[in-house]
C-alpha positions in Angstrom: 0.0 0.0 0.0 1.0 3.1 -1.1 0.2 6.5 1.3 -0.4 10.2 0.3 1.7 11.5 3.1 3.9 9.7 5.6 4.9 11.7 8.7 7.5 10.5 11.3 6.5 12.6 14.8 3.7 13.2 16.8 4.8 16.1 18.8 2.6 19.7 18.0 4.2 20.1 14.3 3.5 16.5 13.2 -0.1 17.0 14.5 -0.4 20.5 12.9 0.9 19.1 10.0 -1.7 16.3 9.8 -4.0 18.5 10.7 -4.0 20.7 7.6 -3.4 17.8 5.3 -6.5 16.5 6.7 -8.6 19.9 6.3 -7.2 19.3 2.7 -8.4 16.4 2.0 -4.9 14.7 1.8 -4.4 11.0 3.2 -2.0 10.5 5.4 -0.4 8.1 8.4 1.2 9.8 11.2 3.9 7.1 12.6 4.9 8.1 16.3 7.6 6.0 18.0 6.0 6.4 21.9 3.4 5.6 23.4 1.4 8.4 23.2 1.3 11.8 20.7 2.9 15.2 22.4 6.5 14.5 21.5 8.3 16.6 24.1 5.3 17.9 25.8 3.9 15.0 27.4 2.2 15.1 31.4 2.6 11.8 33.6 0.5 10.9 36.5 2.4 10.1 39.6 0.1 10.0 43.1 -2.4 11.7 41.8 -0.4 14.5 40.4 0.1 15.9 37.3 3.7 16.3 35.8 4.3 17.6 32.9 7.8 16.3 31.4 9.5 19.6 32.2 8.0 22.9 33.5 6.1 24.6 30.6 3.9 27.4 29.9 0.9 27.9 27.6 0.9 32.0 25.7 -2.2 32.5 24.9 -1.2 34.9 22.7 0.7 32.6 20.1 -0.8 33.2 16.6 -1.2 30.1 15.4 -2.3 28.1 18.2 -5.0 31.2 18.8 -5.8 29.9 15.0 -5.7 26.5 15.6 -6.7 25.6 19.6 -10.1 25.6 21.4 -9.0 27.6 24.1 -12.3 26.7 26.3 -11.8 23.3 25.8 -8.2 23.3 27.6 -9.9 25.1 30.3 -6.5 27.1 30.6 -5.9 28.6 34.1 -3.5 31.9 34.2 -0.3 32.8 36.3 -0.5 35.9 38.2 1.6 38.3 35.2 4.6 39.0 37.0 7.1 37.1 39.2 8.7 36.9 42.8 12.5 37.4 42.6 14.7 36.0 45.2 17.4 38.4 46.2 19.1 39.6 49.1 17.5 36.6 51.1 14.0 38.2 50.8 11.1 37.4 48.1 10.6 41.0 46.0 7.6 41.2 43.7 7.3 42.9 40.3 3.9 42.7 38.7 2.8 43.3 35.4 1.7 47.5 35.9 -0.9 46.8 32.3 -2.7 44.7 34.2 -1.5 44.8 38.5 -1.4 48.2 38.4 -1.4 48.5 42.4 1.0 45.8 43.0 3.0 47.4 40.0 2.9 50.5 42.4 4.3 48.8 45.4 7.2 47.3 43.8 9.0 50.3 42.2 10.8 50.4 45.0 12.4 47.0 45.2 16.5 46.7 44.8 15.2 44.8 41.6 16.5 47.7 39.3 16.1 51.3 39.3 13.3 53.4 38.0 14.8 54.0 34.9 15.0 50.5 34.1 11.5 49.9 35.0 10.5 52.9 32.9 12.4 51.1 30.0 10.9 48.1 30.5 7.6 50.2 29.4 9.4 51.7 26.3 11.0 47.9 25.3 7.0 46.9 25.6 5.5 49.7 23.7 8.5 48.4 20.6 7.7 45.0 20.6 4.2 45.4 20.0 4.6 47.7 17.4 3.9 46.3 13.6 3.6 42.7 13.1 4.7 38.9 14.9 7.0 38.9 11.3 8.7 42.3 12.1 10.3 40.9 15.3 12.5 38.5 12.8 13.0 41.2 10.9 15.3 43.1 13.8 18.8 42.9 13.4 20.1 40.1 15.4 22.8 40.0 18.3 22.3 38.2 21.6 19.8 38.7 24.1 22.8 39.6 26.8 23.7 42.3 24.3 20.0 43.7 23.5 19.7 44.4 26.8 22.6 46.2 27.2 22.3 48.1 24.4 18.5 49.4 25.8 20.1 50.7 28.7 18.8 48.2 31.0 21.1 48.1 34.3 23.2 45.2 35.6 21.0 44.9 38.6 17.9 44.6 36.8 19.4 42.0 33.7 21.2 39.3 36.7 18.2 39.8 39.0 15.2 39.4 36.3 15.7 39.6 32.7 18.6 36.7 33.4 16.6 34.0 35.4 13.0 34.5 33.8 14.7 34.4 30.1 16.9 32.2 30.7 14.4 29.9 31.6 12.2 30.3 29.2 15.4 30.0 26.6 17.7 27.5 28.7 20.4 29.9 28.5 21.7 31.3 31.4 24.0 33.4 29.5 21.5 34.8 27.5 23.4 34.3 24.1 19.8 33.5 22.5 19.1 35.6 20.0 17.3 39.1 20.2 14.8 38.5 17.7 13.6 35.2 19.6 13.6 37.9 22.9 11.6 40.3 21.1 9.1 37.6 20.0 8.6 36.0 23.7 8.5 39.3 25.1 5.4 40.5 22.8 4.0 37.3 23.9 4.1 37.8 27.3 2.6 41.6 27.0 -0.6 40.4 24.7 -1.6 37.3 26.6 -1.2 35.2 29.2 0.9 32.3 31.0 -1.5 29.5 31.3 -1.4 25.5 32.2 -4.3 23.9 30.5 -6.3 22.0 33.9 -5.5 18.4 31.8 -1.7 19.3 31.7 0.2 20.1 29.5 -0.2 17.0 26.9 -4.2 18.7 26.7 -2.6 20.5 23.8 -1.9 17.3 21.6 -4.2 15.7 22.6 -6.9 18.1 21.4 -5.3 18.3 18.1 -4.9 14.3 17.7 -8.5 13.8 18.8 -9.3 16.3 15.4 -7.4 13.5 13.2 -9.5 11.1 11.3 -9.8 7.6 12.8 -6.7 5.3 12.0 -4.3 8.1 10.8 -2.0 8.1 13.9 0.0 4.5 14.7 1.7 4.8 17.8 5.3 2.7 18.7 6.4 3.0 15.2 10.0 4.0 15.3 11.6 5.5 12.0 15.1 4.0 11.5 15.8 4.8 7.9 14.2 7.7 5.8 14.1 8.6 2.1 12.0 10.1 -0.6 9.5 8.2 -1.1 9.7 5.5 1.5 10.1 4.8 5.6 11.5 1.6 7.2 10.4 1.5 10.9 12.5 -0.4 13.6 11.2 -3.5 12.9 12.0 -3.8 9.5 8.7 -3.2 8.2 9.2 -0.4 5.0 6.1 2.1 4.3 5.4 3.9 1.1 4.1 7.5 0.2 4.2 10.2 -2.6 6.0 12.1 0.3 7.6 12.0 3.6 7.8 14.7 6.3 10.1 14.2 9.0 8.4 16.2 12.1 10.7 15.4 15.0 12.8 17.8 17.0 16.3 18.6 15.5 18.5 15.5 17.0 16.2 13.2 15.5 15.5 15.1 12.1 19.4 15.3 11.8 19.8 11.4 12.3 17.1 10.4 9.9 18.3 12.9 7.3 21.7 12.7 7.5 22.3 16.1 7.7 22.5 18.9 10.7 18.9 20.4 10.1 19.4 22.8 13.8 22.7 24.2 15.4 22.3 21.8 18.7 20.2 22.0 21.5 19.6 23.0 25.0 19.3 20.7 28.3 17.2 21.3 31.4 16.4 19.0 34.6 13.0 19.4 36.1 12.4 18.4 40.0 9.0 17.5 41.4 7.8 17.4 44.6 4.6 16.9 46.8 4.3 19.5 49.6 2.0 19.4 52.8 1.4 22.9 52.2 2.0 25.4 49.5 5.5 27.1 49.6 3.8 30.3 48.0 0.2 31.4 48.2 -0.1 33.2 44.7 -0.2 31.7 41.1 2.9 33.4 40.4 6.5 32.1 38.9 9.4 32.7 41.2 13.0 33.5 40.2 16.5 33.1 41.4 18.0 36.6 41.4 21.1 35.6 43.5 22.4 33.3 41.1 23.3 31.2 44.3 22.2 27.5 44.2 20.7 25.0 40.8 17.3 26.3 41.1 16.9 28.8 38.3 13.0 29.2 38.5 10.0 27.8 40.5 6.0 27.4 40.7 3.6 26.0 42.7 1.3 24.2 39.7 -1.2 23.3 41.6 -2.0 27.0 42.7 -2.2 27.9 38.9 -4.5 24.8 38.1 -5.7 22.6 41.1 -6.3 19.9 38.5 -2.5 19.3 39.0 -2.7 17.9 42.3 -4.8 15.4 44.4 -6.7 18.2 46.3 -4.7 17.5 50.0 -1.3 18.6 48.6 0.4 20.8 46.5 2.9 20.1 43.7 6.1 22.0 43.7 7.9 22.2 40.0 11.9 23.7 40.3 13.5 24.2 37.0 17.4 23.2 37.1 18.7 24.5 33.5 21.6 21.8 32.1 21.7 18.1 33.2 23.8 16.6 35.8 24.6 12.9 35.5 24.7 12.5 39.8 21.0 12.9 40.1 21.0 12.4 44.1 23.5 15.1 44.6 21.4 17.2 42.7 18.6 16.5 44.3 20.5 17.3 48.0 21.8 20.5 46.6 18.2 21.7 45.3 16.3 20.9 49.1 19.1 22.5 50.7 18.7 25.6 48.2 14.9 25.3 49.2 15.3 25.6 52.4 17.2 28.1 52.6 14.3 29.9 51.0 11.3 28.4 52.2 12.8 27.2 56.0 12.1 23.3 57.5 9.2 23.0 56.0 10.7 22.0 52.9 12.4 18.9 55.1 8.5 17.4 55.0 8.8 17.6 50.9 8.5 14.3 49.0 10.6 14.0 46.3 8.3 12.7 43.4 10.4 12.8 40.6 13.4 14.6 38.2 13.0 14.3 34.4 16.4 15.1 32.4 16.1 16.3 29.0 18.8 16.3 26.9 17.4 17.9 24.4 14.8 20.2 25.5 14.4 23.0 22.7 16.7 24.1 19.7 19.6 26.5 20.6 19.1 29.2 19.1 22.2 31.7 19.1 22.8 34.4 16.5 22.7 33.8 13.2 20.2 31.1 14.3 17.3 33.0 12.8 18.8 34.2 10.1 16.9 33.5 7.7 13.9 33.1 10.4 12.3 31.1 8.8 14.0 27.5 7.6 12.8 25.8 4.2 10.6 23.4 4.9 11.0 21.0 1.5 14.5 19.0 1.6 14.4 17.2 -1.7 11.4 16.4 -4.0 9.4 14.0 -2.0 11.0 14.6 1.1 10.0 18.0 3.3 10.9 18.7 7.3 9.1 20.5 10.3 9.4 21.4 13.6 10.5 24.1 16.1 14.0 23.7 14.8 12.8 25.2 10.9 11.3 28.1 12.9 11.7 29.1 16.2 12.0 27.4 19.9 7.9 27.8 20.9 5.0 26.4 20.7 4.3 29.2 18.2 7.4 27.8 15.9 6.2 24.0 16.4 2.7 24.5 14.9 3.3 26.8 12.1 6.3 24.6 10.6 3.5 21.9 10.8 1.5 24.2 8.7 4.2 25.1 6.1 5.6 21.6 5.4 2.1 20.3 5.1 1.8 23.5 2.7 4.4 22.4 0.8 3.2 19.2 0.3 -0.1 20.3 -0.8 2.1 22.3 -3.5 4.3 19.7 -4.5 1.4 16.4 -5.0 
């Protein structure tokens, strides 16, 4: 048997893909080597918890999941817009001053930055949301570290903030992402809002799977060999189609194609933890503005979404960026870094479990987006998507789903 389409990857792009192939009218068979669709956003239940395989937020604002996603069925529940920075041994707020204008008020006096960097913070908003999603990859590009720098922002202000909630987001402590990518997330983050969908995170692909026809998704089919034309699976088993779209993040792509199709990735380790009580009352992300210990960020999930937890606990998520290969050291250094924040209390924690990821997103450090956009079309018959052909978001996963299955619609 012969296929329309073959696509190798369930993750968000190999579902958008399918997706529009399907609106089309285009055959297809999605062949996903797990268990289960998602790809790298996936959500495991452990004691009635829900964890999602490394902390991750929902913008509401991306384009093309606005275009694509029934918001109301994700029953998405918001982070407060703003964060608590640890510095100084104290917890110092900064709230969003669009939309906490009053707590916006009372933190304009916190050592996190002068008033001239928070005024700049106003003027870097009112630039990013000027013209078009587009225009943002149209910027010249240098580094994050360096954009900042060159908008005046102070020391205090970039180590303190800018470096722990970007460099979360990015992976990169060092902030050597590139400024169009900072541009982009930041003009997120001002239009919409951080959410966690109440089913996890994996709500997302699973929404867009359940919008597949029946039969069009086969699950524990691992890729091993890809060319025009054909797929041989792990098993030895070789598939036919008019074309092949490889829709797997950029380690993978670059084994089946033989070729470098992204310029490496970035690592992360994410530690999980049931608490008696919550460590923090408000729905809010909070950063480490010392620099002092593994933790980089942490939330309380379960105050964002109570769906996360059991109902008599709460769920602590703390985001460690790299990967360490003595995962009980780790896990000593990040409760004695908690308590030191949070007192004994933490010493009644139970630890429920640290995902590594290698390969978390695709680096992306100038002249990474340059073009911003990646072809999508490889050779005739063979075409490529992901967050590694456009940029290291949710946003950049679905439209590359889009424009490969484009291209394929083009091309048959």
């Amino acid at each position: 048997m012969t296929h329309d389409v073959l696509i190798i990857g369930g993750g968000l792009a190999g579902l958008c893909c399918g997706l529009e192939l399907h609106k089309a009218g285009a055959g297809f068979l999605l062949l996903e080597a797990c268990d289960s669709v998602g790809g790298r956003i996936r959500t495991d239940t452990v004691s009635g918890f829900q964890l999602d395989r490394g902390f991750q937020v929902f913008l509401t604002s991306y384009p093309e999941a606005k275009r694509t996603l029934d918001y109301e069925a994700l029953q998405l529940r918001a982070f407060l817009p703003g964060a608590l920075i640890r510095h100084g041994g104290r917890f110092h707020s900064i709230a969003d001053p669009w939309r906490r204008p009053f707590a916006a008020a009372r933190s304009v006096c916190s050592p996190i930055g002068s008033l001239a960097d928070k005024l700049r913070v106003a003027r870097l908003r009112s630039r990013v949301l000027q013209g078009t999603v587009e225009d943002r990859f149209r910027e010249p590009e240098t580094t994050t570290a360096r954009a900042l720098q060159d908008f005046g922002f102070s020391p205090s202000i970039i180590d303190r903030f800018f470096r722990p909630f970007l460099g979360g987001i990015f992976l990169d402590p060092q902030l050597q992402t590139s400024s169009r990518m900072f541009e982009f997330v930041f003009r997120m983050f001002s239009l919409g809002r951080a959410c966690l969908p109440a089913g996890g995170m994996e709500a997302i692909p699973r929404q867009l799977a359940a919008r597949l026809p029946p039969g069009s998704i086969r699950l524990a089919a691992r890729a091993t060999r890809v060319q025009a034309g054909s797929v041989t699976l792990e098993s030895g088993e070789q598939l036919r189609a008019r074309a092949v779209v490889v829709a797997t993040d950029g380690k993978v792509a670059t084994r089946l194609l033989g070729q470098a199709t992204a310029s490496g990735g970035q690592s992360v380790t994410c530690l999980y933890f049931s608490a008696p009580r919550p460590p923090i009352e408000q729905p809010i992300l909070v950063l480490n503005g010392d620099r002092e210990g593994p933790v980089n960020n942490l939330c309380v999930p379960t105050r964002v979404a109570a769906s996360y937890g059991p109902g008599d606990a709460s769920l602590v998520s703390t985001t460690v960026l790299g990967v360490t290969d003595d995962s009980d050291r780790l896990l000593s250094e990040v409760r004695r870094q908690m308590r030191e924040w949070f007192g004994q209390e933490v010493m009644e924690w139970h630890h429920l479990r640290t995902y590594r990821i290698p390969y978390a997103l695709p680096r992306l450090f100038p002249p990474a987006l340059e073009p911003p956009r990646r072809p999508v079309r490889w050779q005739p018959g063979l075409y490529v998507c992901g967050d590694h052909r456009d940029n290291a978001s949710i946003q950049g996963a679905m439209v590359s789903g889009r424009r490969a299955a484009e291209a394929v619609l083009d091309d048959l």
